[in-house]
Structure formats: C-alpha cells, structure tokens
ROLOKE-62936 format. One record per atom (N, C-alpha, C): residue number from 1; x, y, z. Coordinates in nm, 3 decimals. Layout:
BEGIN
+-----+---------+---------+---------+
:   i :       x :       y :       z :
+-----+---------+---------+---------+
: NUM :       X :       Y :       Z :
...
+-----+---------+---------+---------+
END
This chain:
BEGIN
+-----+---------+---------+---------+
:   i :       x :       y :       z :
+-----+---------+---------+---------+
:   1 :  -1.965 :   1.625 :   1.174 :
:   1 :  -1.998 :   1.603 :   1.035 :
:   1 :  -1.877 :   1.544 :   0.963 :
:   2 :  -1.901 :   1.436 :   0.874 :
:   2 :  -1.774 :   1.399 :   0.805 :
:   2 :  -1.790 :   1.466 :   0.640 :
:   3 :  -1.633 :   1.435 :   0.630 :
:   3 :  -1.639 :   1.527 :   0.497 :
:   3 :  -1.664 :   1.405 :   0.361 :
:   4 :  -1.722 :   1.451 :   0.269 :
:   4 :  -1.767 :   1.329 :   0.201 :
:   4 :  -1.655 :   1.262 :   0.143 :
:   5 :  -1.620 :   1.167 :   0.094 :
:   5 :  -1.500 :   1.111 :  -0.003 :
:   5 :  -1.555 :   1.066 :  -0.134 :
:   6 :  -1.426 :   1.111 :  -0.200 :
:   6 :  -1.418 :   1.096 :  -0.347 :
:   6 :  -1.450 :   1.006 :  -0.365 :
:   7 :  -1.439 :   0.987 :  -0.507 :
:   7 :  -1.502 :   0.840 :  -0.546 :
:   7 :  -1.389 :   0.795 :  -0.567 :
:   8 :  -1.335 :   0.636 :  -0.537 :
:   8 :  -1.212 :   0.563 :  -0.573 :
:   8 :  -1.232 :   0.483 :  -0.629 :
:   9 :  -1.140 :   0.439 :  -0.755 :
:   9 :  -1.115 :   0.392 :  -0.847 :
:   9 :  -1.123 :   0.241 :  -0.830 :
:  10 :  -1.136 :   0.117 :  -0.920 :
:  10 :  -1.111 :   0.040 :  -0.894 :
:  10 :  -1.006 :  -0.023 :  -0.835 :
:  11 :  -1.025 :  -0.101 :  -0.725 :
:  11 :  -0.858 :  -0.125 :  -0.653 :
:  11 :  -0.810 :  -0.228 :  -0.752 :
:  12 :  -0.842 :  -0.340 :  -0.831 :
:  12 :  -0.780 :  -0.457 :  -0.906 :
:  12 :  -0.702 :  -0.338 :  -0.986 :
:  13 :  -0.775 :  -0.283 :  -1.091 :
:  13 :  -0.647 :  -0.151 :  -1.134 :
:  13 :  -0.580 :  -0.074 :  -1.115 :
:  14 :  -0.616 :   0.001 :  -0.981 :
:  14 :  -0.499 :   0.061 :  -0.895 :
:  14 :  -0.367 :  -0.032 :  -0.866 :
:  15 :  -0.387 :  -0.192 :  -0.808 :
:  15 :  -0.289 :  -0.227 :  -0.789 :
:  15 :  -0.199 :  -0.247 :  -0.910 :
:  16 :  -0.248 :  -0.280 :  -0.998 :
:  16 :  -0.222 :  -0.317 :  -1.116 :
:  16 :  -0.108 :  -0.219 :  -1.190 :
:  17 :  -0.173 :  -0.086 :  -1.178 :
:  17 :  -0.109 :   0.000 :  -1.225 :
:  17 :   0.001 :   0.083 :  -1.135 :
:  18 :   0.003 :   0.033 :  -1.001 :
:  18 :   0.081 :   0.059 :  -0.896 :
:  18 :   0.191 :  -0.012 :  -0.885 :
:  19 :   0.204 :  -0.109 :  -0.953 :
:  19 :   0.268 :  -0.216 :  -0.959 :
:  19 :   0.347 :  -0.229 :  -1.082 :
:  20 :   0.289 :  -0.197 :  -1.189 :
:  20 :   0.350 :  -0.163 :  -1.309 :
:  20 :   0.443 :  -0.050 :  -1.345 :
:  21 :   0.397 :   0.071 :  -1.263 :
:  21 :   0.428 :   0.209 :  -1.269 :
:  21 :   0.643 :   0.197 :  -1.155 :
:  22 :   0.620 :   0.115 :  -1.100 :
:  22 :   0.699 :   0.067 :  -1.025 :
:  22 :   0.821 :  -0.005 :  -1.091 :
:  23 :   0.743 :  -0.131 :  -1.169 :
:  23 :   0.828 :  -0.211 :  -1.263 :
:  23 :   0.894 :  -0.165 :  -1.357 :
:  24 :   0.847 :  -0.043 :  -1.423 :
:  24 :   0.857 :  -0.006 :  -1.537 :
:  24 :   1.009 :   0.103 :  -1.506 :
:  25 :   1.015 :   0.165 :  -1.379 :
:  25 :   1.145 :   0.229 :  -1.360 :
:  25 :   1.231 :   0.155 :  -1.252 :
:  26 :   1.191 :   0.011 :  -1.260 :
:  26 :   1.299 :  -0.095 :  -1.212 :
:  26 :   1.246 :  -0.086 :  -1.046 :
:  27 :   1.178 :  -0.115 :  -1.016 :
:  27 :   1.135 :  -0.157 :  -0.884 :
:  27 :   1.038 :  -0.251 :  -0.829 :
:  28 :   1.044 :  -0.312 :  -0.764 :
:  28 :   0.983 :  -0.434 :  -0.748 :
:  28 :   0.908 :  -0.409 :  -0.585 :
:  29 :   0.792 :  -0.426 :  -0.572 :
:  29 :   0.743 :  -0.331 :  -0.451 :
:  29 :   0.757 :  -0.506 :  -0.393 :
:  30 :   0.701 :  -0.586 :  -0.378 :
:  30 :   0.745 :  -0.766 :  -0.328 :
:  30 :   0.840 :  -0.726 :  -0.289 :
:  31 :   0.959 :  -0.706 :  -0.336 :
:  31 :   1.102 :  -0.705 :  -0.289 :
:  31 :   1.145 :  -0.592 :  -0.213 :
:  32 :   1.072 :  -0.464 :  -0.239 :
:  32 :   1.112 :  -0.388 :  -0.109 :
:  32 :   1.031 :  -0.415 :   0.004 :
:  33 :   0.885 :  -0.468 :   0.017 :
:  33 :   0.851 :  -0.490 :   0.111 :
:  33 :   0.936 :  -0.650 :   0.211 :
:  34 :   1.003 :  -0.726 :   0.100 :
:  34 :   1.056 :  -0.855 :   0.180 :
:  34 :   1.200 :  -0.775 :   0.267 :
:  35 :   1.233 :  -0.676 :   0.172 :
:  35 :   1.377 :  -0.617 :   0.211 :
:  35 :   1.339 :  -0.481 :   0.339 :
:  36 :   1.244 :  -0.434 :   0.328 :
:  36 :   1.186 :  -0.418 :   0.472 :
:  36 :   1.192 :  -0.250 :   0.455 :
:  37 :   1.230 :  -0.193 :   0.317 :
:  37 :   1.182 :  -0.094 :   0.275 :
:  37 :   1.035 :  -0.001 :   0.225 :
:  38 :   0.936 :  -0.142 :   0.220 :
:  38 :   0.820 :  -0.055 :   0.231 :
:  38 :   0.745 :  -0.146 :   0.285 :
:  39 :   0.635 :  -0.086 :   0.403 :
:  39 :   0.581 :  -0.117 :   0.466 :
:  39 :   0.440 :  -0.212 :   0.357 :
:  40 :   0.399 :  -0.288 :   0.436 :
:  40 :   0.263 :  -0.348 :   0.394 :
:  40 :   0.177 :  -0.247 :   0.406 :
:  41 :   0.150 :  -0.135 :   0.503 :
:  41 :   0.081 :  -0.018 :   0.522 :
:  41 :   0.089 :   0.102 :   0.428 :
:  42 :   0.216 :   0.109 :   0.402 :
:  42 :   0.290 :   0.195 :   0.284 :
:  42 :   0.216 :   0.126 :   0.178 :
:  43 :   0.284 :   0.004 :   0.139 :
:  43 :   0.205 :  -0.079 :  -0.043 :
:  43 :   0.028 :  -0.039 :  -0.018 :
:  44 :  -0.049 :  -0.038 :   0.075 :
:  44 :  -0.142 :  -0.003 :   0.086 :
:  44 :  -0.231 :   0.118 :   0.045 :
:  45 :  -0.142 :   0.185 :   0.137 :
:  45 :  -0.090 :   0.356 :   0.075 :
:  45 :  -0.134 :   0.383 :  -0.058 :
:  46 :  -0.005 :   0.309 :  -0.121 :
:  46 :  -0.013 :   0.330 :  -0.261 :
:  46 :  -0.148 :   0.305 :  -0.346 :
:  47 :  -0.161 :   0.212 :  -0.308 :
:  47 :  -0.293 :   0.169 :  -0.405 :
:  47 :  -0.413 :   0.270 :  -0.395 :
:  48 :  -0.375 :   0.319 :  -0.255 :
:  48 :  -0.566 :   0.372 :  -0.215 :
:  48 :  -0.503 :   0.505 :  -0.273 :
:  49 :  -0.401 :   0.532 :  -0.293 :
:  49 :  -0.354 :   0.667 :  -0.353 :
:  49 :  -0.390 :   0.676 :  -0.507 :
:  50 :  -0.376 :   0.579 :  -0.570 :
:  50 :  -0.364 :   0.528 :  -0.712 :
:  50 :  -0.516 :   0.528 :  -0.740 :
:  51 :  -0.597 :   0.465 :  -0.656 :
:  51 :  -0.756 :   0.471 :  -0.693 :
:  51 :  -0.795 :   0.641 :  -0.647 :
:  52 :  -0.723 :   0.691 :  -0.578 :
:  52 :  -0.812 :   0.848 :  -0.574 :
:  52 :  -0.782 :   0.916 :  -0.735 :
:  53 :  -0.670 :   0.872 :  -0.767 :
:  53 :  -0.640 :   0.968 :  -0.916 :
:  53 :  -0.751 :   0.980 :  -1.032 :
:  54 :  -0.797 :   1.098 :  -1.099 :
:  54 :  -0.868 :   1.150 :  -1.150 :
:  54 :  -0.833 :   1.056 :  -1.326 :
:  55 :  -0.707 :   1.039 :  -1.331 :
:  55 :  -0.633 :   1.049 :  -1.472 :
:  55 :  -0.600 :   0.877 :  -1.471 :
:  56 :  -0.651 :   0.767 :  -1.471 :
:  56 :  -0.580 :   0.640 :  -1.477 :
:  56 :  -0.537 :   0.605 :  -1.628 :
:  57 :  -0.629 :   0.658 :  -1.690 :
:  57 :  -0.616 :   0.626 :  -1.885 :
:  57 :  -0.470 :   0.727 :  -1.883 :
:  58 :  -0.388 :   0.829 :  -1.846 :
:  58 :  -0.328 :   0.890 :  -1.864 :
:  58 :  -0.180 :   0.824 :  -1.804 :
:  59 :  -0.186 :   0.715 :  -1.705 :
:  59 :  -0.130 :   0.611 :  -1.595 :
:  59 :  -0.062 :   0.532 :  -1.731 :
:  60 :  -0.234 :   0.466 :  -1.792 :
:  60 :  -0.161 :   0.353 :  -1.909 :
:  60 :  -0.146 :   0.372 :  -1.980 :
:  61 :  -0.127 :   0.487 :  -2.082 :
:  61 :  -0.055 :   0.573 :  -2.172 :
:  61 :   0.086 :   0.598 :  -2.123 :
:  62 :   0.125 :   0.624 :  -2.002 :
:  62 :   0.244 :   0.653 :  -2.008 :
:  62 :   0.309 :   0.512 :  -1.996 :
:  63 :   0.218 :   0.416 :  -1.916 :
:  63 :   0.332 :   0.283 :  -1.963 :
:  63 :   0.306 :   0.269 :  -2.102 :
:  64 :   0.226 :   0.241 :  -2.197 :
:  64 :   0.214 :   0.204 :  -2.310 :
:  64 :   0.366 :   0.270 :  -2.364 :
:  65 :   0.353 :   0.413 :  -2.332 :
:  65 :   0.468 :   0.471 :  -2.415 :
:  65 :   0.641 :   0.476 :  -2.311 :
:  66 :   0.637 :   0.379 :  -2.225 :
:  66 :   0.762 :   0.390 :  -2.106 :
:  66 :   0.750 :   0.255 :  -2.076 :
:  67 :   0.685 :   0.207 :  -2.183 :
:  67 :   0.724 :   0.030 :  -2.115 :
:  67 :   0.836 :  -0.050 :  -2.131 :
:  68 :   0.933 :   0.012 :  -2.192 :
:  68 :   1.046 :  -0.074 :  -2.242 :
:  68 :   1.164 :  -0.046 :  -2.071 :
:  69 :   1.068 :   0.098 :  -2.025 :
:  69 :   1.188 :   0.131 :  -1.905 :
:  69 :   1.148 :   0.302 :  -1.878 :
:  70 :   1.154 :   0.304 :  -1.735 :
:  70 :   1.211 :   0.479 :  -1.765 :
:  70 :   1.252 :   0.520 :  -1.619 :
:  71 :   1.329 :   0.642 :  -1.621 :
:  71 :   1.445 :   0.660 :  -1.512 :
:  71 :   1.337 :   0.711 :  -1.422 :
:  72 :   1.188 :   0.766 :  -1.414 :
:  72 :   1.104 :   0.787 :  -1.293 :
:  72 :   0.990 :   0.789 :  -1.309 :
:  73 :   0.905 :   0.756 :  -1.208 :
:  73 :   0.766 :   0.783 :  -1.225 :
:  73 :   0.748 :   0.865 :  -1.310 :
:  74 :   0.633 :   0.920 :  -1.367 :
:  74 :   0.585 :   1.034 :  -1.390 :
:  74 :   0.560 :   1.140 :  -1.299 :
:  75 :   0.537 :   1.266 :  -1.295 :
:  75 :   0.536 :   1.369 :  -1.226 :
:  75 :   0.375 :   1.387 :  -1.134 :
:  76 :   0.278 :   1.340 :  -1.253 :
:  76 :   0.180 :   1.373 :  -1.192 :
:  76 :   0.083 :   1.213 :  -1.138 :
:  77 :   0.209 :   1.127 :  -1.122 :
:  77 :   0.138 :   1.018 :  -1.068 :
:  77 :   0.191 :   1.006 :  -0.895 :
:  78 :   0.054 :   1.007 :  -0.825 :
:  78 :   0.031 :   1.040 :  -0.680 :
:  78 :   0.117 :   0.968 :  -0.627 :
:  79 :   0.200 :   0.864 :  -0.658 :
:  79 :   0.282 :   0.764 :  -0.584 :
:  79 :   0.435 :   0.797 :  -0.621 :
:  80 :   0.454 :   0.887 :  -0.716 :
:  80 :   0.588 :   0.913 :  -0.761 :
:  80 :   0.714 :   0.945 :  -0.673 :
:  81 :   0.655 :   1.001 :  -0.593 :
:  81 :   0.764 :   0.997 :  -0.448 :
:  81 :   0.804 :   0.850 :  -0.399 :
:  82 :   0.737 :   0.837 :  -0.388 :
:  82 :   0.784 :   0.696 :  -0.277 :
:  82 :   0.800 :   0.620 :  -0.342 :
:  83 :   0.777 :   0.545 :  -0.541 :
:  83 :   0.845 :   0.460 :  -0.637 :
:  83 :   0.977 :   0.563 :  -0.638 :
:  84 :   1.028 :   0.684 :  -0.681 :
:  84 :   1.094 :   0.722 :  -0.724 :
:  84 :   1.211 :   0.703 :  -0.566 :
:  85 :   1.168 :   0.748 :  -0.453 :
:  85 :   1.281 :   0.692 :  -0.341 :
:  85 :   1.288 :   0.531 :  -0.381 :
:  86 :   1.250 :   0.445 :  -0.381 :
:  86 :   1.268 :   0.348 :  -0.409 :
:  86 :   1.333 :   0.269 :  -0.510 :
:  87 :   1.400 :   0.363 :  -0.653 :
:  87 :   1.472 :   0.335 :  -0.751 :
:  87 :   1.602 :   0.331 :  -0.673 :
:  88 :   1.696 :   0.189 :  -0.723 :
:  88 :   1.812 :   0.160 :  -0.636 :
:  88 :   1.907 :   0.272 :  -0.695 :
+-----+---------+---------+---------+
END
C-alpha cells in the first residue's frame, strides 16, 4: 500500500520563492550549483520541499518585509538549512 501524498504547491512559485528566499540573505543557488556546492538534485530538493509547505503567503511576507537583506532564512522555512549553510 502506498502512503498518500500531500498536496504540492505550485512548482513556478516554489521555485520562485526558493530562489528569492536565497537571494534575499545573499545567495545565489546558479552560483553554488556552477561552484559545485549544490547539487542539481539538491536545487531540486529544494523546490519540491518549498511546494510541500503549508504557509507560502507567510514565505512572501517575510520577503516583502526582509527584502532589502537578512542574515538567514527564516526558521520555519523547510529549506533554511541548506540556504543558511550556504551563506558565504
């Protein structure tokens, strides 16, 4: 028997906001993947991580209010580990 799966989010906005969430505390996921720090499997990762989240309006609120910059992910965004290893 398989176990059912959640419903996932749109991927155009997952990346979107995977990508932003990244930029916004100075990381450039292009450039760690050219620099050989994150996998194409990893950036993958992320996204399908980003579409399981319950909270995306809560995603673009915190850039709305952290868009000028901020020293880490947020806490309760599913990718915050692996943007936050990734701050130089």
């Amino acid at each position: 028997m398989n176990a059912p799966l959640g419903r996932l989010g749109d991927p155009n906005r997952a990346f979107w906001l995977t990508r932003s969430v990244a930029r916004t505390v100075g990381v450039n996921l292009s450039d760690a993947m050219h620099e050989g720090t994150l996998t194409a499997a990893d950036y993958a990762a992320m996204v399908t991580r980003c579409r399981m989240c319950s909270d995306p309006e809560g995603c673009e609120l915190w850039l709305a209010m952290n868009g000028a910059g901020a020293d880490f992910a947020p806490d309760d965004c599913l990718n915050a580990d692996v943007i936050n290893s990734l701050i130089a």
